[in-house]
N, C-alpha and C positions, 0 to 999 in steps of 0.2 A: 504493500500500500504506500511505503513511502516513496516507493519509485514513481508511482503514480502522479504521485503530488509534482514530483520535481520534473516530469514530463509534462505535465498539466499545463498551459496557458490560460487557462479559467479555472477559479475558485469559488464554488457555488456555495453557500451558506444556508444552511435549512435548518429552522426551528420548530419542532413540531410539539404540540399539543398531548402531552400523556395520558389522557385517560377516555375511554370508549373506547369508538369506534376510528378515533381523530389519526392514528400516526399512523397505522397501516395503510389507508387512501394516498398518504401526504408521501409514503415510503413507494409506495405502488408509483406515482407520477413523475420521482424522484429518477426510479429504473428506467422508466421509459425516457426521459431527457440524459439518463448518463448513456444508452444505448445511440441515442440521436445527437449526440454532443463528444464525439469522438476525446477530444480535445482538453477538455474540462473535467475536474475531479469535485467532488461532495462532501462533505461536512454534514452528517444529521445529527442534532444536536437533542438529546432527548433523557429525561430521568432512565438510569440503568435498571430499573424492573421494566419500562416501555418497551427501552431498547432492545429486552433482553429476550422479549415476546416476540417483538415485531419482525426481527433481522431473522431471516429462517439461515441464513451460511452468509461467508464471505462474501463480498460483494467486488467486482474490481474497481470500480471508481468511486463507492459509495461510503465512507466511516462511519459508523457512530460513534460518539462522542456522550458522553454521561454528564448531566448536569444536576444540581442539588434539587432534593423534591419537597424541600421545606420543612420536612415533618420531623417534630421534635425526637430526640434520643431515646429511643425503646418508644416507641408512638407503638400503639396496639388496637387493628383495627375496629371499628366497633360496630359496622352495621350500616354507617351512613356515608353512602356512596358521594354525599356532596363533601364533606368535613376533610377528606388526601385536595381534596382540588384546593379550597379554601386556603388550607398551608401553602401548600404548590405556587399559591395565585401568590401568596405575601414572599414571595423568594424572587421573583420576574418583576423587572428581567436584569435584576443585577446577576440572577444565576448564568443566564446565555451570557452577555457581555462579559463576563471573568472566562467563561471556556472560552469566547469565540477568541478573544485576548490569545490565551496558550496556545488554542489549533493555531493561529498566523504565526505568531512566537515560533513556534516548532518547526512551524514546515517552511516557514518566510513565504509565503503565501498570502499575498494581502486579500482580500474577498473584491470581489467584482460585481456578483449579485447576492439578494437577501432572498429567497423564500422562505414565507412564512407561516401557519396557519391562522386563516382572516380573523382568530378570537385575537391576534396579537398586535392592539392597535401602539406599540411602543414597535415595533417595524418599521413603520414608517419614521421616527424618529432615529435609529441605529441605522437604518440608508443613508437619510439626510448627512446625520457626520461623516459615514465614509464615502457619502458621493457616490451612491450606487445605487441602480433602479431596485425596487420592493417587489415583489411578486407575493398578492395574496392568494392563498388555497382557499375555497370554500368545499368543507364534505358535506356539506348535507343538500336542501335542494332549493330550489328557484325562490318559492316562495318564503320560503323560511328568512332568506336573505331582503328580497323586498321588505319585508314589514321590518323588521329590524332595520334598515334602513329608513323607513320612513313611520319610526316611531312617534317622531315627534309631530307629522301630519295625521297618524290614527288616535294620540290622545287630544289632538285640537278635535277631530269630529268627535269620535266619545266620551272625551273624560276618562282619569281614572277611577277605578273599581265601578261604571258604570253599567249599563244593562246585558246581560252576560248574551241575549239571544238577538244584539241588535249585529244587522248586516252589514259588512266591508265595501257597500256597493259604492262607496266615492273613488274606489283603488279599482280600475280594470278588471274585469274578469274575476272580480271577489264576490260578487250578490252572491253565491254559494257558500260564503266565509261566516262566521258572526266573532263576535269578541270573546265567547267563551274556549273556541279554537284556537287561540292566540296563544304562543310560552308566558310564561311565568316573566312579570315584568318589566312587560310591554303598557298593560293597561290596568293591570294588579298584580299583588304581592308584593315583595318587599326591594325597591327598586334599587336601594343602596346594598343588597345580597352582592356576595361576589360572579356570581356571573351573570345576572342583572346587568351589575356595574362596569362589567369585562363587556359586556356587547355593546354596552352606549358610548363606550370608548371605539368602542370598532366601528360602529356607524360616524361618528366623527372623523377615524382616520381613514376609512378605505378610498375615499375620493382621492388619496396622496398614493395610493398602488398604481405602478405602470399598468399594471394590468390584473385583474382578481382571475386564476383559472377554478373552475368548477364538475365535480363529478356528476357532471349529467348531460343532455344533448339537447339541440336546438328544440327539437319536435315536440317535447316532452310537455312542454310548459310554453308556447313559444310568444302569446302575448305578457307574461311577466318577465318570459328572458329582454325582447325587445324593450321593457320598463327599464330592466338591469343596464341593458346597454347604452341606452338614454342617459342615466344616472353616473355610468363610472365612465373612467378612462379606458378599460378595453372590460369586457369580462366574456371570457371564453370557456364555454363547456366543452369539454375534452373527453369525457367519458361516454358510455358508463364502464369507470375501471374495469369490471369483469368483464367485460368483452374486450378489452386492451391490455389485458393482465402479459404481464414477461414467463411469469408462472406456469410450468407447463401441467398438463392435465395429468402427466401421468405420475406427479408429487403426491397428488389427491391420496390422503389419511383415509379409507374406509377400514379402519380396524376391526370397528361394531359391526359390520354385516351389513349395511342400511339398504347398499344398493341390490344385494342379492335376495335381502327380505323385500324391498318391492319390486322384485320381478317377479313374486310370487302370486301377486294383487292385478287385481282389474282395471283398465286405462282409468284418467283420473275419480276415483274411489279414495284414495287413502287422506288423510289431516294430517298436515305436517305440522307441528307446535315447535314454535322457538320464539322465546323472549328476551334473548340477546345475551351479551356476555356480562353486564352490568344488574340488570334486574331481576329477580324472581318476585312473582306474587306473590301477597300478602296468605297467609293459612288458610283462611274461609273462603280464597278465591278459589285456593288449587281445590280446595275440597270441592266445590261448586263444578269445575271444568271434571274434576277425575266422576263426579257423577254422572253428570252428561254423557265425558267418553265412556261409562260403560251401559249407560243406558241407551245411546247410542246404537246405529248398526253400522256404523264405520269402523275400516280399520284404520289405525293410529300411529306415527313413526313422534316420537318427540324427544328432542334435543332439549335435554334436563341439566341444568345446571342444581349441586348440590348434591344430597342424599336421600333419591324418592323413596327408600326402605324406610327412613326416618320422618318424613315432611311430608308424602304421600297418607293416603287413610288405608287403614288395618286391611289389606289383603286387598288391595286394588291391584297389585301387581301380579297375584295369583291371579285372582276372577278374569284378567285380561288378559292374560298372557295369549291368548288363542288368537288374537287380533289386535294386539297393542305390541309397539316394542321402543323402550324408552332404553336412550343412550346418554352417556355423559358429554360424547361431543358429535358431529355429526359432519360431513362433508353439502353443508346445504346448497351450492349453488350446481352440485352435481343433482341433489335429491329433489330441487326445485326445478330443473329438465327431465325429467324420469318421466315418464308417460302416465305412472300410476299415481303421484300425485293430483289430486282433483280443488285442495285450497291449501292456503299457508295460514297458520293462524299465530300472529306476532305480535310485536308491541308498536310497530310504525317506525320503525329507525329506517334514516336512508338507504341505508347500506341494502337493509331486508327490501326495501320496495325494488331497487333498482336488480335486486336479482332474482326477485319476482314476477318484473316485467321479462328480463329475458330467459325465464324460464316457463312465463305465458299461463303463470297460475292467479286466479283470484286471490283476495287475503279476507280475514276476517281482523281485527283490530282491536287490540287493548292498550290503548297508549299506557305512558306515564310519567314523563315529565319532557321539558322542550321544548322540541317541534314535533313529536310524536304526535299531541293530537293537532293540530294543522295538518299534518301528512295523514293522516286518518280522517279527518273532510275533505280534504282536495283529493283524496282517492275515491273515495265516498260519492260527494256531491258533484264534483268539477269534472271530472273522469272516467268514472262510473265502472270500475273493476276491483270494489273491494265494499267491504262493509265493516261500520262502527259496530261496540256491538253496545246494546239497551243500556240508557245510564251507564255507558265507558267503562262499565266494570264483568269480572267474570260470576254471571248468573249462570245455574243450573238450565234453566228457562231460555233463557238469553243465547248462550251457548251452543242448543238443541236447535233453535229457529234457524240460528246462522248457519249452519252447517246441513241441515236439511236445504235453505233456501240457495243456496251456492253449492252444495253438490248433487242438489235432486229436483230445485225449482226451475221455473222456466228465467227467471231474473238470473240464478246460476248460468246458464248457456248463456247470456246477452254479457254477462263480466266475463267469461270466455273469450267470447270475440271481440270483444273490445278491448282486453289488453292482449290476444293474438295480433290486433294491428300496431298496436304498442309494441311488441317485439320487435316486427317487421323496421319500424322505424329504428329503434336503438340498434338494430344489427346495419341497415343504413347508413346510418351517422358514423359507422368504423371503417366501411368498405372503405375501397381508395378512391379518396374526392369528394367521401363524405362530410358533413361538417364539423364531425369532432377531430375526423384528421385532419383538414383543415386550419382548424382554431391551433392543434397542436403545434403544426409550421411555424405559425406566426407566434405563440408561445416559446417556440424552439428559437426562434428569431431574435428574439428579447433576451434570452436569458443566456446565450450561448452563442449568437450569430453566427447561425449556420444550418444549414437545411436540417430539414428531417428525415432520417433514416428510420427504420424498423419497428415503425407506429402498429401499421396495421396487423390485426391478427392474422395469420396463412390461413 
């Protein structure tokens, strides 16, 4: 690697975001510009637990770098997934600026460009000193970034903490929106919270990014992207990662069996469950969902984070076994193209919709916190290939409707075809000439000046 450096004529600088879903998209985008960027070497600058997740092997032009995660000495975690961020947030960004110091120190490599992830509105500030263009990432999707951008135009129409069922229809293509869709933040809750406080800063600095790129594609969304593009200096969707991944298919983890247990099942028939790597529902919820699935006549694949022998109820795992099979990890974006999936039932994270759509399954939706439920309306109402489900929470009731109504109703067949054309499009936008290779060029441009090489998938 260090040879690398000293070969290098570009010094790329990347700060990534340690917690979700955030540094593996930012890592994903990173390959793809070190593969199109002959020339140029990487700096990923990220807490060494992220790091240590995200980097699957050596990389030839790409480092990471460990930076402090805040959290005090013997810190022991306690349940709340917000409280590592909160430390994390009070360390930034004197933590990057002391590494990024030592990686130039070391290699005498001064930095040329910053990417950053767009929650980092001090980017814009650490360019300005070394006189180098900012490149923000945005991982999540179109709309999530509009309204957070134009916070302070939806609390002029609303107000804060006001009517929770009133419509977005002064924003384009929102009458299907209302305020109770909105993150946390926006128009209630506690707005000086730390990542409240971390996005209002970012809606003030992103107009200072050469350019914001984005994991998603023109089609997707395409009267908010053209908002987007109104709004910033350049903002280009390049994705959707999973179909431009460097990754090859045949790394694919199926250790648990998943794919050879749904060759065994009938074309879409099966409920695929996953609610990401951050969340598990609350007790009375899973109890609600594990009734359902056995009261149910579906079979079930679910990606179980935790210990269902313990958090699960007394012998659901026997009485199901015939037609249920819960895994602690699962290869989802292979098991979401498998013919025998028939819906995806998740929590609304980007990540999950966008390999949804190219895997041409409906969703069912239990957000819970973010943009989860934005992304769980606008699939809902704007889109129309997926379903909230009653009161955003997991009912027995609830549960049973959705799942009936999307893998045996006729509304089911109509979310079908409707994100089959959704596919059709995200596979589109990667071909050659599409427009997320495209946007890529012109990102490869900026950050590297020089074509692009080995974007598209073969």
């Amino acid at each position: 690697m260090e040879q690398a450096y000293k070969n290098a004529s570009k010094h790329i600088a990347v700060m990534a975001f340690p917690f979700g879903t955030h540094a593996a998209p930012l890592l994903n985008l990173i390959r793809q510009l070190s593969e199109a960027c002959p020339d140029a070497v990487f700096s990923f600058l990220s807490t060494q637990q992220s790091n240590s997740s995200t980097f699957p092997m050596k990389l030839d032009k790409v480092k990471p770098f460990n930076v402090r995660d805040g959290l005090p000495e013997g810190y022991m975690f306690k349940g709340n997934p917000h409280e590592p961020v909160e430390y994390f947030l009070k360390a930034v960004p004197a933590n990057f600026t002391e590494v990024l110091d030592e990686v130039v120190a070391e290699t005498g490599k001064p930095v040329d460009c910053l990417i950053t992830d767009a929650f980092y509105a001090f980017g814009a500030d650490i360019a300005d000193e070394l006189n180098i263009p900012w490149v923000a990432f945005w991982t999540a999707g179109p709309r999530a970034l509009l309204v957070h951008a134009e916070t302070n135009l939806i609390r002029q129409h609303v107000g804060n903490n006001g009517p929770q069922d009133k419509p977005l229809d002064f924003l384009p293509d929102f009458s299907g929106i209302r305020v109770a869709d909105l993150p946390a933040g926006i128009t209630s809750g506690d707005f000086n919270a730390a990542i409240p406080a971390l996005l209002h800063k970012m809606e003030l600095a992103l107009p200072r990014a050469i350019a914001i790129a984005a994991n998603s594609y023109e089609d997707l969304d395409n009267t908010v992207v053209n908002l987007l593009k109104l709004r910033f200096n350049m903002y280009l969707n390049v994705g959707p990662f999973n179909l431009v991944s460097s990754v090859s298919s045949a790394t694919v983890d199926d250790s648990h069996g998943c794919l050879d247990w749904l060759n065994k099942h009938e074309p879409a028939s099966v409920v695929y469950i996953s609610f990401g790597s951050v969340i598990t529902p609350p007790p009375h919820e899973l109890q609600e969902l594990c009734e359902a699935l056995e009261e149910s006549e579906f079979p079930f694949l679910w990606s179980y984070r935790g210990s269902p022998e313990k958090q699960l109820p007394q012998g659901f795992l026997e009485r199901t076994s015939s037609k249920g099979k819960i895994v602690p990890w699962a290869p989802q974006q292979k098991i979401l193209e498998h013919p025998s999936v028939g819906v995806f039932v998740s929590h609304g994270g980007w990540n999950s919709i966008l390999e949804s759509i190219v895997g041409g399954v409906p969703m069912i939706f239990r957000p819970f916190f973010g943009d989860q439920g934005l992304n769980t309306r606008t699939v809902e109402a704007v889109w129309g290939f997926g379903l909230g489900l009653e009161g955003g929470t997991l009912t027995k009731g609830g549960v049973m409707k959705a799942l009936k109504m999307t893998l045996s109703g006729e509304q089911g067949k109509k979310m079908r075809e409707k994100i089959g054309l959704e596919k059709e499009l995200a596979y589109n936008a990667v071909k050659p000439n599409g427009s997320s290779v495209e946007n890529f060029k012109t990102l490869v441009k900026i950050v590297c000046n020089k074509p692009a090489l080995n974007y598209v998938k073969s």
